[in-house]
C-alpha positions as CSV (number, residue, x, y, z in Angstrom):
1,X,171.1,178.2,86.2
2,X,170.1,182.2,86.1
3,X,170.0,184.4,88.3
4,X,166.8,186.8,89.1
5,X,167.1,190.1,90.9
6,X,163.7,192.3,92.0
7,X,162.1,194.4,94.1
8,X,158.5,194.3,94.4
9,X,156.9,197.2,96.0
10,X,153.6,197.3,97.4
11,X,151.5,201.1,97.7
12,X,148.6,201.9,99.9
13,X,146.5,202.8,96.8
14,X,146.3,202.4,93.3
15,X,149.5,204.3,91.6
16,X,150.2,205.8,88.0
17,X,153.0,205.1,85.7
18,X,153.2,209.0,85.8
19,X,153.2,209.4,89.4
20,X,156.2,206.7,89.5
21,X,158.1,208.6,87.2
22,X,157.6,212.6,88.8
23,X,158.6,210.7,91.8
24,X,162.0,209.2,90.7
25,X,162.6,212.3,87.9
26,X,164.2,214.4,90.7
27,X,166.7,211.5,91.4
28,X,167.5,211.3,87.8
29,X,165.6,208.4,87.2
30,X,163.8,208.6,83.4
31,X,161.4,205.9,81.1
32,X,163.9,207.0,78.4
33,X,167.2,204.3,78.2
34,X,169.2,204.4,75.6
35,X,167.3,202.7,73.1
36,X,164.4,204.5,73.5
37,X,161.5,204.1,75.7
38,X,160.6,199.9,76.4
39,X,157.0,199.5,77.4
40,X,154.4,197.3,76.8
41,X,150.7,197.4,77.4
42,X,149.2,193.5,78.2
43,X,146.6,192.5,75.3
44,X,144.8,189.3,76.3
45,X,147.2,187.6,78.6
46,X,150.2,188.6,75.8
47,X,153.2,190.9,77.1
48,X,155.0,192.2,73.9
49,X,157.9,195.1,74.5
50,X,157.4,197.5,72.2
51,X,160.4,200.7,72.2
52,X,159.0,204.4,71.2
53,X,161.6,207.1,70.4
54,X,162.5,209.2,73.5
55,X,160.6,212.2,72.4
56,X,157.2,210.1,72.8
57,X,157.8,209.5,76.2
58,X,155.0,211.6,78.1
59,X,152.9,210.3,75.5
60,X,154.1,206.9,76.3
61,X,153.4,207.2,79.8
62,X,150.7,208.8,79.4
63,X,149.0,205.7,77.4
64,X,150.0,203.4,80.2
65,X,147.8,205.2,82.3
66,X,144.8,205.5,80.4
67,X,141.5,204.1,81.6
68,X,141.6,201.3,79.0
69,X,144.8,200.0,80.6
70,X,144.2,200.7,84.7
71,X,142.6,196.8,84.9
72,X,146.2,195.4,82.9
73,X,149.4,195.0,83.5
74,X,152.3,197.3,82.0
75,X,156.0,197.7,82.2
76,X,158.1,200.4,81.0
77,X,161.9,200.6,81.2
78,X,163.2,202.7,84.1
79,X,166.9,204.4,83.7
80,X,169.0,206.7,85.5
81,X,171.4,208.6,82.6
82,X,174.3,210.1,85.6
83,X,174.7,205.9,86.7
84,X,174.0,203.9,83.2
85,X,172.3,201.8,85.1
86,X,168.8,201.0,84.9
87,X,165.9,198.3,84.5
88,X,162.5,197.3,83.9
89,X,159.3,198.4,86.1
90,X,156.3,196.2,86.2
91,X,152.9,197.4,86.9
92,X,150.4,195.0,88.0
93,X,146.5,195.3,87.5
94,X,145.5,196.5,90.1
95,X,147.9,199.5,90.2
96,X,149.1,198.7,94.4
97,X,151.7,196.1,92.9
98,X,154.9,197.1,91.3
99,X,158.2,195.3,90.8
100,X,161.5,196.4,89.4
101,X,163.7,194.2,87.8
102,X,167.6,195.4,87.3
103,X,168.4,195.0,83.9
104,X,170.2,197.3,82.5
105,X,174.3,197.4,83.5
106,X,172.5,195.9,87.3
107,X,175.3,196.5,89.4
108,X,176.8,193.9,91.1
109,X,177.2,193.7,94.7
110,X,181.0,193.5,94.7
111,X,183.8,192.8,92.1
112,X,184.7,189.5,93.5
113,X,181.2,188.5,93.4
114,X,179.6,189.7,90.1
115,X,176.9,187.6,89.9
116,X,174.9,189.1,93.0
117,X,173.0,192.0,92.7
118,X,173.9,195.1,95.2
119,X,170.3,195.1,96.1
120,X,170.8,198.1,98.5
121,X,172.0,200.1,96.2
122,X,168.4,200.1,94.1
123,X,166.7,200.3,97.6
124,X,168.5,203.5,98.2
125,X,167.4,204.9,94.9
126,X,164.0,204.1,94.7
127,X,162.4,203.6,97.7
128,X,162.9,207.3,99.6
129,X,161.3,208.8,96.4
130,X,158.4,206.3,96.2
131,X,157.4,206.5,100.4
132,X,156.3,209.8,99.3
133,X,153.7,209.1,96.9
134,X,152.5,206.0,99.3
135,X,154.6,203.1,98.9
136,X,153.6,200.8,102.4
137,X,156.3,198.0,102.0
138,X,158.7,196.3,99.9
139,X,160.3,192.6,99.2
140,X,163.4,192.5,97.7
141,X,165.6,189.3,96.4
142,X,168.4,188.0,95.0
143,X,168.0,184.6,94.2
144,X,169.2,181.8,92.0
145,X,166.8,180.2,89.3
């Protein structure tokens, strides 16, 4: 069995990549991770992760938001340097649906219980930030597979 941790936020209307990202940059939050910058751009139903080098990444962004690419879904990685932690956001077509997935060193919830997520902590980091640019609601879980 595995185990799946997200949050999937929901925003009142249609959100950039870019707008995500000047929210969260104040908290330390960056697409850049330490391989790079993850993203992908979905082509026909097909999700392939590319990585660009961390000196593309406003250009990188910026292609996730251009008008070819508002009607599909994209991801790009999402880390915070000062924690190492860090994960991968989804954005839906659409643009009102988002989910983060920890992936990246996802801290656990407790030492004696590494396999749980500590769910609260990425609620703290994110969702303050993201209310302010018009995030309505959230579901977040922890589940097994």
């Amino acid at each position: 069995m595995s185990r799946r941790a997200d949050i999937d936020f929901t925003f009142e209307n249609p959100i950039t990549v870019s707008a995500i990202m000047r929210a969260l940059s104040p908290t330390g939050w960056s697409p850049v991770e330490p391989l790079g910058v993850s993203f992908f751009i979905e082509d026909d139903g097909d999700i392939d992760w590319e990585t660009g080098d961390a000196e593309d990444a406003n250009f990188i962004i910026a292609s996730l938001d251009a008008p070819d690419n508002t009607d599909k879904a994209t991801g790009v990685s999402l880390y915070n340097e000062s924690t190492g932690r860090g994960g991968t956001l989804l954005i839906f077509s659409g643009r009102t649906q988002v989910s983060f997935t920890p992936s990246i060193d996802r801290k656990s919830l407790h030492e004696d219980i590494p396999r749980m997520t500590d769910i609260a902590w990425y609620l703290n980091q994110l969702v303050f930030p993201l209310v302010h640019i018009g995030l309505s609601g959230y579901e977040a879980r922890d589940l097994l597979d």
